[in-house]
Legacy VTK file of the C-alpha trace (Angstrom):
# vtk DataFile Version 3.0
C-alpha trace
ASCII
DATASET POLYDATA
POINTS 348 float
31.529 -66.910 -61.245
28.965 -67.432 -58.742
30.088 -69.538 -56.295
28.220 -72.761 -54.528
28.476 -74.755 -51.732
28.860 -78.723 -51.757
26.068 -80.585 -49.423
28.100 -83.682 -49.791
31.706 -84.757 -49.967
32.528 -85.638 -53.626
34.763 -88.740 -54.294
36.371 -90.500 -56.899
35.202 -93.989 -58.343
37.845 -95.857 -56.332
36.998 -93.229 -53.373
39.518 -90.868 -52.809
37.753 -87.936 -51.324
38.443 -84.563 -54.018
36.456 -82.339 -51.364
34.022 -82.765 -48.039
30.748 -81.418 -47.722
30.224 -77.965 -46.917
33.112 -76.898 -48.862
32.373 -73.853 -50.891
33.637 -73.752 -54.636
35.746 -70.781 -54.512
38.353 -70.004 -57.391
40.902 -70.885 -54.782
39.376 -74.234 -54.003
38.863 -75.185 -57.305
42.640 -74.448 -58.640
43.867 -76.109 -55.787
41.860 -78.916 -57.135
42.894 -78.807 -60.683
46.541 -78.695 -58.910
46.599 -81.845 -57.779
45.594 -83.563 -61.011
48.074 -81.806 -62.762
50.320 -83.710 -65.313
48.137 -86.967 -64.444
48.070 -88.658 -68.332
44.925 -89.979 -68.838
44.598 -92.331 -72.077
41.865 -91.504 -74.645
39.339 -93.960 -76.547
36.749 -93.231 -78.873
33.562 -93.217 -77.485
31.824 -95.167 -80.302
34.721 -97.798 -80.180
34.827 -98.803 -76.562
32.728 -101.833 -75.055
29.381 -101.934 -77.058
28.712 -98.422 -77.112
28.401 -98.181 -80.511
26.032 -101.178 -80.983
23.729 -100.428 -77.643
23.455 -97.044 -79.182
22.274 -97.756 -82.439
19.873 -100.085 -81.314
18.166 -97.074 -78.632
17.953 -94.746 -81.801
15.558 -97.316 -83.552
13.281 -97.268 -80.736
10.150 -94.882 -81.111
10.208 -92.082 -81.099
13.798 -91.629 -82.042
13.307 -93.609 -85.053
11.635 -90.828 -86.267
13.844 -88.197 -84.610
16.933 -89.774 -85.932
15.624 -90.719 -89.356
18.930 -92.393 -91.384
20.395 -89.847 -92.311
20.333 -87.839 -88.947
21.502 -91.023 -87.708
24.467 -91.886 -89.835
25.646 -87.842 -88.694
25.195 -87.873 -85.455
27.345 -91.427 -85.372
30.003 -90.000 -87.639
30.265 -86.796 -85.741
30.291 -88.781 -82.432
33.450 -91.402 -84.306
35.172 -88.121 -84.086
34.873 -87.535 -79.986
37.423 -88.847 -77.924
36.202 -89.827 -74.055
39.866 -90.309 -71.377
39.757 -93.442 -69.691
37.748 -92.026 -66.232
34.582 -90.616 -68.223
34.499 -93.993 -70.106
34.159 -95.469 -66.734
31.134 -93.992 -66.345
29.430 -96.177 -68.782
31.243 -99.193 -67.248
29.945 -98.408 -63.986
25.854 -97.567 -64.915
26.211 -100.541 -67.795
26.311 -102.705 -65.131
25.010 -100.956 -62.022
21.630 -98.443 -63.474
20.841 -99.504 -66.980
18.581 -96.498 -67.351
21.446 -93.857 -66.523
23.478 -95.899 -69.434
21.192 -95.624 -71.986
19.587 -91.897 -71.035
23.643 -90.531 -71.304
23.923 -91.759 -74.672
20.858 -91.018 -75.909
21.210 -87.229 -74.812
24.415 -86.832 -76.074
23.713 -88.225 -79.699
20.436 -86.010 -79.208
22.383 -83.236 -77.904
24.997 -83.292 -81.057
22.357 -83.632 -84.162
20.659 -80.773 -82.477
23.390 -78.779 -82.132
24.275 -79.403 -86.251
20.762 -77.897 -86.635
20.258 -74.883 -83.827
23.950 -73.241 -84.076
25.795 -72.123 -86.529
28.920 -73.366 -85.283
31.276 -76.307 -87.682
31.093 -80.189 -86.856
34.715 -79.414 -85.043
33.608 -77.406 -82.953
30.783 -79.685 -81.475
32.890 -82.221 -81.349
35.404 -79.988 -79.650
32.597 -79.039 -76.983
31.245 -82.329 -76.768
34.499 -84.113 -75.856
33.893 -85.372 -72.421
30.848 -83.901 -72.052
28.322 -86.442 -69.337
25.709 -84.321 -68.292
24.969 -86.921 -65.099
28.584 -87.810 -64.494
27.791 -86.703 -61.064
25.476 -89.428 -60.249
28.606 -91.811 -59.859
27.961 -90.472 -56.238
24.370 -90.743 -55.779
23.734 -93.938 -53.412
22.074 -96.335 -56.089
19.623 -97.347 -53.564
18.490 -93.566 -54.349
18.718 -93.714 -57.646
16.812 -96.699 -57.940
14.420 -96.013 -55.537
10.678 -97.311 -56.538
9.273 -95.088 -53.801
8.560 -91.075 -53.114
11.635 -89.444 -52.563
12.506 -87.744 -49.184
13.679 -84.499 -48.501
16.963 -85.736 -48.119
16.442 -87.966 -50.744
16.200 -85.240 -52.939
18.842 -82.884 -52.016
22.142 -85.560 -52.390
19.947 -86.671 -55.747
19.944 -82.957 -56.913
23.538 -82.650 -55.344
24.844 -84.751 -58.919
25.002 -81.522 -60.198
27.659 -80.616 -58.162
29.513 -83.695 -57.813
29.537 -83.656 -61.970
31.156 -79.840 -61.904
34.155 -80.796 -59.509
34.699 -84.672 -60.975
35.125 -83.419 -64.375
36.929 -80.345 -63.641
39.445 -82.765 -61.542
39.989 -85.056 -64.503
40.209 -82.786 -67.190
42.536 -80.660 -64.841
40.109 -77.444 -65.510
37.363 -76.098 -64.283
36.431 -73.723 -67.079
36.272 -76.824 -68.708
32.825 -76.982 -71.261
31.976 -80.204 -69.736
32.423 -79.594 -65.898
30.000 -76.321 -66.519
27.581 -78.535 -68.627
27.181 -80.920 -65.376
26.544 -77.975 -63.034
24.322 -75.909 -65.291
21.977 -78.592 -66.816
19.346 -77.910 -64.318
19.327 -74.547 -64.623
16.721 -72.502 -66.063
16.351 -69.501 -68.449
14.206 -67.846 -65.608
16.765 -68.860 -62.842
13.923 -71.296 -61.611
16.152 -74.518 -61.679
19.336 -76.374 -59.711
21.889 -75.327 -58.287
22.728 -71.635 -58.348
19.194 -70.733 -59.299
20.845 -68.673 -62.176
19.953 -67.779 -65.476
20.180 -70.217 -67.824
22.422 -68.337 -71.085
25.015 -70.633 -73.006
22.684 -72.221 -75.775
24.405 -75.909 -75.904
24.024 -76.422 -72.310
19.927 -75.678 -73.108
20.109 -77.919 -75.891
21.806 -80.762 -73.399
19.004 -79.641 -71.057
16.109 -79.915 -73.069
17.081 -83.840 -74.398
18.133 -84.464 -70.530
13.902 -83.486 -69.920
12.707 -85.020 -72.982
14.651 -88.601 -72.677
13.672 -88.900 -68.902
9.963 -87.867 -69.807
9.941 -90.771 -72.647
11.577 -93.796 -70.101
10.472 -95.821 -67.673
11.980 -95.284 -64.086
11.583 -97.702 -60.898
9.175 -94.710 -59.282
7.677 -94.552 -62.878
7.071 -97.314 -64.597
4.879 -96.421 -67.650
6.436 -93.427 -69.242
5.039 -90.356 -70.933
3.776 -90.821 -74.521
5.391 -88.600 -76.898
2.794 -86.031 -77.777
2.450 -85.690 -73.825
6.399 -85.051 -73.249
6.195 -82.815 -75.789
3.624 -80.468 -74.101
4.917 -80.643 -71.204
8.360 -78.808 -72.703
6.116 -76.447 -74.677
4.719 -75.549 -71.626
7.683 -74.861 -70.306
8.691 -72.953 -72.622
5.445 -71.072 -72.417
6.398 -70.358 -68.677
10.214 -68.701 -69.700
12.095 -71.874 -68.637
13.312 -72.895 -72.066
14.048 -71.036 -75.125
11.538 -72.107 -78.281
13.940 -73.176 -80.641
14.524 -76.151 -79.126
11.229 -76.916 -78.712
10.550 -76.226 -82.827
13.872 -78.269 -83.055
11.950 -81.188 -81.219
8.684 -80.789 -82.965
10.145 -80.847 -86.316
11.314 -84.234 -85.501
8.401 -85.284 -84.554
6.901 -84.483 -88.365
6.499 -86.662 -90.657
7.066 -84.303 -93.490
10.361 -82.991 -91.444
9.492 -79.152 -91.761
12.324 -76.518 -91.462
12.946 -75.382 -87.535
12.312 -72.057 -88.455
8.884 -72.954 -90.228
7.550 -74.504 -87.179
4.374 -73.082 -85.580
3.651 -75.191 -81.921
0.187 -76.226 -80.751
-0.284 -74.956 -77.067
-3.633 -77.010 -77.220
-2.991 -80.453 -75.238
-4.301 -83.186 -76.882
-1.994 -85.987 -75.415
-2.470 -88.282 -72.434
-3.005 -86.871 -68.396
-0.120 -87.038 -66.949
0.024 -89.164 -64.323
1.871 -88.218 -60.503
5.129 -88.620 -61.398
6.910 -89.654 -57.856
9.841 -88.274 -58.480
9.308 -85.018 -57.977
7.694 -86.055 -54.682
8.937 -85.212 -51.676
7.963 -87.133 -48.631
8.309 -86.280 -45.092
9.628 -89.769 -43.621
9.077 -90.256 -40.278
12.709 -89.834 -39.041
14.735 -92.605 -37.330
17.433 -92.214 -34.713
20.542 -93.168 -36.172
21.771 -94.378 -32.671
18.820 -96.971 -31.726
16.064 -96.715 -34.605
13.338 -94.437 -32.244
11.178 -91.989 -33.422
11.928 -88.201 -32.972
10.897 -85.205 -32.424
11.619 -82.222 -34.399
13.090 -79.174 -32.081
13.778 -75.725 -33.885
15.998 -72.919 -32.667
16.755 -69.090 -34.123
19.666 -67.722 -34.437
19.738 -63.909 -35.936
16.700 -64.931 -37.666
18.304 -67.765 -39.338
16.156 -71.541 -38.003
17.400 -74.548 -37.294
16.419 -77.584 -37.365
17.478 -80.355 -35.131
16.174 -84.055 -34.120
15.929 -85.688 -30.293
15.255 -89.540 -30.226
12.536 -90.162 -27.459
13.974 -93.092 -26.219
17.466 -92.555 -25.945
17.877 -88.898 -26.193
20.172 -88.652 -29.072
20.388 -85.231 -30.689
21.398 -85.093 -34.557
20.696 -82.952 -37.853
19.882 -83.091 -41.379
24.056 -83.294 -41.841
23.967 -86.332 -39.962
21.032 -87.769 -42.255
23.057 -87.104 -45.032
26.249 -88.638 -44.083
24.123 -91.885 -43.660
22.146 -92.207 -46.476
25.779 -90.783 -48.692
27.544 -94.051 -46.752
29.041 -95.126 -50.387
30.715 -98.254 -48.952
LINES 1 349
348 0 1 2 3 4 5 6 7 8 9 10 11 12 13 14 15 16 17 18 19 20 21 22 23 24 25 26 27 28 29 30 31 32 33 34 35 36 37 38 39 40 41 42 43 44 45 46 47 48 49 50 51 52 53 54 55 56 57 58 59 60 61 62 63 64 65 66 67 68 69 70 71 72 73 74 75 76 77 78 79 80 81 82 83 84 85 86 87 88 89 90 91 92 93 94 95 96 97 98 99 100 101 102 103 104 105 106 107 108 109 110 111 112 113 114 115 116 117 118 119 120 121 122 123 124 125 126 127 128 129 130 131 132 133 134 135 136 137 138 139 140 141 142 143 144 145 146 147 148 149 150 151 152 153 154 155 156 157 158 159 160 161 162 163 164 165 166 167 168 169 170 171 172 173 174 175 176 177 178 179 180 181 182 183 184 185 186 187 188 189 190 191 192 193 194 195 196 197 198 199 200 201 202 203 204 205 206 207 208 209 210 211 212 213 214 215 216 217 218 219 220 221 222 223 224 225 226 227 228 229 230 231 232 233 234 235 236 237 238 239 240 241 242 243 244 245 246 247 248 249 250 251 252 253 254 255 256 257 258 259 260 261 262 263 264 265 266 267 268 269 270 271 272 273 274 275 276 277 278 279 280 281 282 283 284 285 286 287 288 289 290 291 292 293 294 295 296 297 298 299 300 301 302 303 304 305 306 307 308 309 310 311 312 313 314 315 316 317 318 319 320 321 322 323 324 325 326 327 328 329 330 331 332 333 334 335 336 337 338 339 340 341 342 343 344 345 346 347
């Protein structure tokens, strides 16, 4: 396993603090983790019977373009696959939490994981048990329960630091869900820390290899969903034929595998084809994409924590290794991208 090292202290919903930042996810760390959840009894619910999942769900499949994605039928499956999954009490909290708090997280978790399960039925050959064996606590964001929501709802260009606790949810998912389900091998806890990863080792994290193909399929409906919706630094989204060149190209490029991207196409038919009788169009026909600010990084001017001044950036080497560090000009404070963090992660 390859290991990684937190940027930010990870912490429970009611804030008990599982591990600080800079802690590297060794084997040890990690069963000593597990070990302290063990014999904690969570109680189970089924995911389509808690709150008004079941209802807000079915009414974000007959939206376009997923009323064409999930015609009835594909519908009615993925539901009755999904009565079968059981979520313990902690990852139903989740959707408590972003229900009320980030509408957009609510609805984009749902909608990838009924995505993520009808295609699954179509791209492996594995029984409807076994999905819904895989599937069982499986939130591909459940790491943004520590993502400031002032972040995550940011209308503006993201910083640089900004950016790293935002891409840190990857993280934060992997040791949350391998705390509650009392194991990190868990399918779920390596779903959160591998769904930005990439088939050429491009992506978030690790920068590793993308291999397991249901993690890809979560990965691909994670890109597709948050092409299609609106988001405070985005407000009009992608049109369909646009997202959907955008993961062809990607796929052109080595990122993503094609079958899911014939998977998605074939959706998009009218007369339904067969995956494997696909052909894709590499000609782009849909809309220009407009700048989409959140993949913008800004360079903020930075503020002394201590009285507000502006800085000034001073570098130093060390065995060819730079760092970075900040001096307020009026007060002469001296800080670093660690104490940046710790502000902006202030959860309180």
């Amino acid at each position: 396993m390859t290991t990684a090292k937190l940027v930010c202290p990870v912490y429970t919903f009611d804030y008990k603090l599982l591990l600080p930042g800079g802690q590297e996810l060794t084997r040890e760390v990690l069963d000593e983790l597990v070990a302290t959840n063990k014999g904690t009894s969570y109680q189970a619910h089924p995911v389509l019977e808690y709150g008004t999942i079941y209802q807000d769900l079915t009414r974000f499949l007959q939206n376009p373009p997923y009323n064409i994605s999930f015609e009835k039928s594909s519908r009615d499956d993925a539901l009755a696959l999904m009565n079968k999954i059981n979520f313990i009490q902690p990852i139903l909290k989740f959707f408590d939490y972003f229900k009320e708090k980030d509408f957009y997280t609510y609805r984009h978790s749902l909608v990838v994981f009924a995505m993520s399960i009808i295609m699954a039925q179509d791209l492996l050959e594995e029984s409807e048990d076994w999905i819904a064996d895989v599937m069982a606590g499986t939130i591909h964001d459940f790491g943004k329960v520590g993502v400031p929501l002032k972040i995550l709802k940011k209308p503006d260009p993201l910083t640089k630091v900004d950016k790293i606790i935002l891409e840190h949810h990857s993280l934060a998912g992997f040791v949350l869900l391998s705390y509650f389900h009392q194991d990190y091998q868990n399918f779920a806890a390596w779903v959160s820390k591998e769904h930005h990863e990439r088939r050429d080792g491009s992506g978030y994290p690790l920068g590793i290899p993308l291999r397991d193909n249901m993690v890809e399929i979560i990965a691909v409906c994670d890109i597709y969903d948050a092409l299609l919706s609106p988001r405070p630094h985005r407000p009009t989204p992608y049109d369909n034929r646009t997202a959907l060149e955008e993961i062809t190209e990607m796929a052109k490029k080595g990122k993503i595998g094609w079958d899911v991207v014939k998977a998605l196409v074939s959706y998009n038919r009218k007369d339904r084809p067969s995956i494997q009788e696909v052909n894709v169009s590499t000609e782009k026909r849909g809309a220009p994409l407009k700048e989409d600010l959140g993949r913008v990084v800004v360079e903020k001017q930075i503020e002394c924590p201590n009285c507000h001044g502006s800085c000034k950036e001073k570098k130093s080497y060390k065995e060819s290794t730079e760092y970075v560090k900040y001096e307020c000009r009026s007060c002469g404070n001296e800080f670093d991208e660690d104490d940046l963090l710790n502000m902006e992660m202030d959860l309180h």
